[in-house]
C-alpha positions in Angstrom: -34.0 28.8 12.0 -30.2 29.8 12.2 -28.4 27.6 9.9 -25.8 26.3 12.5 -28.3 25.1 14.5 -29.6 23.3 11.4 -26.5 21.8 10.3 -25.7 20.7 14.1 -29.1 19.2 14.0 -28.8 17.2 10.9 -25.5 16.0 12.6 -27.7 14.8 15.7 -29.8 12.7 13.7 -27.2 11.4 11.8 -25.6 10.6 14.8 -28.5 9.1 16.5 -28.7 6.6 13.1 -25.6 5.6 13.7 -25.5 5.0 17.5 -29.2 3.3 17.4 -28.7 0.3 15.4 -25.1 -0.7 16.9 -26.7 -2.8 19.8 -28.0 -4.9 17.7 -25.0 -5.7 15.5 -22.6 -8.4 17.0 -20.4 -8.5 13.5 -17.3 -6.3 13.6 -17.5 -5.4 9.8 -21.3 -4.8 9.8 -20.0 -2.2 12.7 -17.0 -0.9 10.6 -19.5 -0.3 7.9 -22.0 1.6 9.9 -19.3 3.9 11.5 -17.9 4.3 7.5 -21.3 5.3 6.1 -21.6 8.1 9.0 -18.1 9.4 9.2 -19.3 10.2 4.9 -21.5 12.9 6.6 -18.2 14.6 7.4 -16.4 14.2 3.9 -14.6 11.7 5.6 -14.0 8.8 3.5 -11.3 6.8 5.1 -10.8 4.9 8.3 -7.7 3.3 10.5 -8.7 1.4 13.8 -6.0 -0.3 15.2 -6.1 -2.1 19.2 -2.7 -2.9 20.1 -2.1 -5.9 22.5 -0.4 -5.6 25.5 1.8 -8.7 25.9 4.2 -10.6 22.9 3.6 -13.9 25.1 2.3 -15.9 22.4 3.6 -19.4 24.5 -0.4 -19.5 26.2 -3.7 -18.9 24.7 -4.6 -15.1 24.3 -7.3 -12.9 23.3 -8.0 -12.0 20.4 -8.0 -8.6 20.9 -5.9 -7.3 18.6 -8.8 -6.2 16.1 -7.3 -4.1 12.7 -9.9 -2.3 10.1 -9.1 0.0 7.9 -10.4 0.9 4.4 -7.3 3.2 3.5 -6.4 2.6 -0.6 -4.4 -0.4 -1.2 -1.8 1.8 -2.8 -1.3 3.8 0.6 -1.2 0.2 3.0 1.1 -1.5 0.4 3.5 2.2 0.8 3.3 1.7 4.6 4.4 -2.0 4.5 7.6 -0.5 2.2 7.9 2.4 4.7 8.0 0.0 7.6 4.9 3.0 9.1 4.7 0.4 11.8 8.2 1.4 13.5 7.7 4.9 12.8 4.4 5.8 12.5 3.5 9.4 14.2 0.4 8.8 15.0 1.2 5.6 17.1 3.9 7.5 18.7 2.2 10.7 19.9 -1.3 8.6 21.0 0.6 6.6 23.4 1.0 10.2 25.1 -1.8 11.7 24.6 -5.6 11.2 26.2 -7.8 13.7 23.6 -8.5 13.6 20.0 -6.1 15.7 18.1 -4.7 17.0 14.2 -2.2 15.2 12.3 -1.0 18.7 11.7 -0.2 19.4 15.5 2.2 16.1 15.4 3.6 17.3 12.0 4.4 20.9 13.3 5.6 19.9 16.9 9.0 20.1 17.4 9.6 16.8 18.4 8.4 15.7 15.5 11.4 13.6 13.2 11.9 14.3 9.4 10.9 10.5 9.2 7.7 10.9 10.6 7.2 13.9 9.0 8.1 12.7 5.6 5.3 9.3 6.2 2.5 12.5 6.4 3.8 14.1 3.0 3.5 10.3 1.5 -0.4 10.0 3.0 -0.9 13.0 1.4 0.6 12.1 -2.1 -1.8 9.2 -1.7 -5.1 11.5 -1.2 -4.8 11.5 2.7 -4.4 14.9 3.2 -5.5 16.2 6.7 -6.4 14.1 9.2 -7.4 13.3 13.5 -6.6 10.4 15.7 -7.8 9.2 18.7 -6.3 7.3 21.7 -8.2 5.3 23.1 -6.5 3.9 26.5 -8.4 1.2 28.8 -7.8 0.6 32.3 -5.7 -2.6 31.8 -3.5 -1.0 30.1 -4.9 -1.9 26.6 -4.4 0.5 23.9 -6.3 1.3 20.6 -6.4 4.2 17.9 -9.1 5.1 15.5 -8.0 7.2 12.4 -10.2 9.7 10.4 -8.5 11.1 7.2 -9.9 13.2 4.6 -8.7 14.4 1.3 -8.5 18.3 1.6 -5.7 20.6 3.0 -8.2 22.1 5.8 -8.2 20.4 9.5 -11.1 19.0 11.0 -13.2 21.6 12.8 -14.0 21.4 16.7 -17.7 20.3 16.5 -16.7 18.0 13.5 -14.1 15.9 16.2 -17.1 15.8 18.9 -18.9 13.8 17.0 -15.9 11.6 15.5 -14.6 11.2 19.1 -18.1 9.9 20.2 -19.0 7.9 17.2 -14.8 5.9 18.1 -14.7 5.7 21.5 -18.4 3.7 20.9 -16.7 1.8 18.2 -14.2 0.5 20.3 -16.4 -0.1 23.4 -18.6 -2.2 20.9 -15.9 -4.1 19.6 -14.1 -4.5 23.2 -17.6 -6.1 23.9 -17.4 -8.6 20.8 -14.1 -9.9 22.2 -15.2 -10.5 25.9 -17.7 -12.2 24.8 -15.5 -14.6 22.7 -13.4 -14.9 25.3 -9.8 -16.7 24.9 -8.7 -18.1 22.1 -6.2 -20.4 21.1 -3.0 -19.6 19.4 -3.0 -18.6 15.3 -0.9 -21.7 14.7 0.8 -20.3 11.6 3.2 -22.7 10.1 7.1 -22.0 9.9 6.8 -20.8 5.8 3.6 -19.0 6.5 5.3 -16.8 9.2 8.2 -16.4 7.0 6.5 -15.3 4.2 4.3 -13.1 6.6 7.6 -11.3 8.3 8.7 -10.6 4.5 5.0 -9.3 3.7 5.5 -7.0 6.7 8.7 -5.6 5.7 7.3 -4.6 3.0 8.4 -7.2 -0.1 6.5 -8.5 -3.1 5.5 -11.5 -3.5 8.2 -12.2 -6.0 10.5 -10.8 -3.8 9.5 -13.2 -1.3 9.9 -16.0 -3.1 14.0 -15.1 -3.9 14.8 -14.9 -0.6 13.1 -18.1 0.4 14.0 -20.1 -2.9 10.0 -21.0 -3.5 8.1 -20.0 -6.5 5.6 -16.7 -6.4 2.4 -19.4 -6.5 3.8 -21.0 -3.1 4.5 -17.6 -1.7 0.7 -16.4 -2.3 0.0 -19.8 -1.1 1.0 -19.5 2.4 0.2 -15.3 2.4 -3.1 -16.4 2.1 -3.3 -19.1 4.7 -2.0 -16.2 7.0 -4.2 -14.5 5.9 -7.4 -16.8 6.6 -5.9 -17.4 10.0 -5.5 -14.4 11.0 -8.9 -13.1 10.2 -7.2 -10.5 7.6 -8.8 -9.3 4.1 -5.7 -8.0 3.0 -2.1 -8.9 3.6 -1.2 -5.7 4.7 -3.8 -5.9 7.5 -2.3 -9.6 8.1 1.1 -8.4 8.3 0.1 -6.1 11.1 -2.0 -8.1 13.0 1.2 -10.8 12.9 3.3 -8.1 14.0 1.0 -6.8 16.7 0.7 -10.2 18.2 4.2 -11.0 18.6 4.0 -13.7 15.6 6.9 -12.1 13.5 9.1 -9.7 14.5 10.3 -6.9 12.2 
C-alpha cells in the first residue's frame, strides 16, 4: 500500500474516534479534552477557542455564549494579559475578515500587518508557540468564534493537516453552540463592585500584588475576590476570567 494513503487512512480513523463519541458528550471540557487528545495526532499540543458575544448589553439576561478554552502555558496567557493580546491580537483582527482556515505566518508577513501584532507572534514563539492556524468560525446571527491550533516547530501546518483541523473545529463549535441552546438564557454574572475591580486589573494585566496597591486591600483579599470571579464566571484560570469579563461587557479595558 502507498504510504500516503496509509498515513491519510490512519488520520480517518482517528478522525472517526474523535467525531463518534461527541454525541454523546453534553460536558464542554469532556469535549475540549477529546478534540485535545486528537489534535496530538498532528503534533499539535495546544488549543485557543474563543466565541465572542455580539452585544455589551449586560442591563437583561443573556446567553451564555461566550464559551473560552484554551490549554496554552500559563506563562504565555499571563504574557498576553501584560500585552493587553486582547486589543491587539492578530489573529482576532484578520478572522473577523476572513471565512477559511489560514497560517499565522500569512497574517505575520501581510503587509497590513503592525509591528505590534507582529511582535505578540515573536512572543508566542519565545513561549514554544511557534507556527500556528486559526479558524473563523462566523454564524448567521452574526455570532463570531475562533479556534486556535499551535505547534511548537518553525514549519506551517500542511494542507491535508488543516482539513482535518477545520472539520474536527467547526464540529467543536457546532457541539458547544448546541450545549448553550440548550441552556438557554441565563441570568446576569452578578459580580460584585471589588470583584469587577479586581477583574479589570487582572485583565490589564497586574499581579495580584499589584492589585492590591492600587485598590488599598491586602494581596489575600485581592485573590479573594479573583477567585469569586472566577467561580462565577465559569473560569479555571484568571486569565480565562479576565477575558470572559471583557468579552461580556463586564469590565472594560
Amino acid at each position: 500500500m502507498h504510504p500516503l494513503k496509509t498515513v491519510k487512512e490512519a488520520f480517518a480513523v482517528e478522525f472517526s474516534r474523535f467525531l463518534d463519541p461527541t454525541d454523546s458528550i453534553s460536558d464542554s471540557e469532556q469535549l475540549f479534552e477529546l478534540l485535545s487528545a486528537f489534535v496530538l495526532n498532528f503534533d499539535c499540543p495546544w488549543i485557543a477557542y474563543g466565541a465572542l458575544t455580539t452585544h455589551k448589553n449586560f442591563s437583561r439576561p443573556v446567553r451564555r455564549d461566550t464559551a473560552v478554552m484554551l490549554n496554552y502555558p500559563d506563562e504565555w496567557q499571563e504574557r498576553c494579559l501584560e500585552m493587553g493580546c486582547d486589543r491587539i491580537a492578530p489573529v482576532i483582527q484578520a478572522s473577523r475578515k476572513r471565512v477559511r482556515a489560514f497560517r499565522w505566518s500569512e497574517v505575520y508577513s501581510h503587509a497590513s500587518t503592525t509591528e505590534d501584532e507582529r511582535r505578540v507572534f515573536d512572543e508566542a514563539a519565545t513561549f514554544g508557540l511557534r507556527s500556528g492556524i486559526t479558524i473563523p468560525l462566523h454564524g448567521p446571527d452574526g455570532s463570531f468564534a475562533t479556534m486556535s491550533f499551535a505547534q511548537p516547530w518553525d514549519r506551517d501546518f500542511g494542507d491535508g493537516t488543516i482539513s482535518y483541523l477545520q472539520l474536527a473545529a467547526l464540529h467543536f463549535h457546532l457541539r458547544i453552540t448546541k450545549f448553550t441552546n440548550l441552556n438557554g438564557i441565563e441570568e446576569p454574572f452578578n459580580l460584585s463592585p471589588r470583584e469587577k475591580e479586581c477583574i479589570l486589573w487582572a485583565a490589564r494585566g497586574k499581579s495580584s500584588w499589584e492589585v492590591g496597591v492600587i485598590l488599598g486591600i491586602s494581596v489575600n483579599t485581592v485573590n479573594f475576590h479573583v477567585k469569586n470571579a472566577m467561580r462565577k464566571l465559569g473560569a479555571g484560570t484568571r486569565t480565562v476570567a479576565a477575558i470572559k469579563a471583557v468579552n461580556f461587557g463586564i469590565v472594560e479595558l
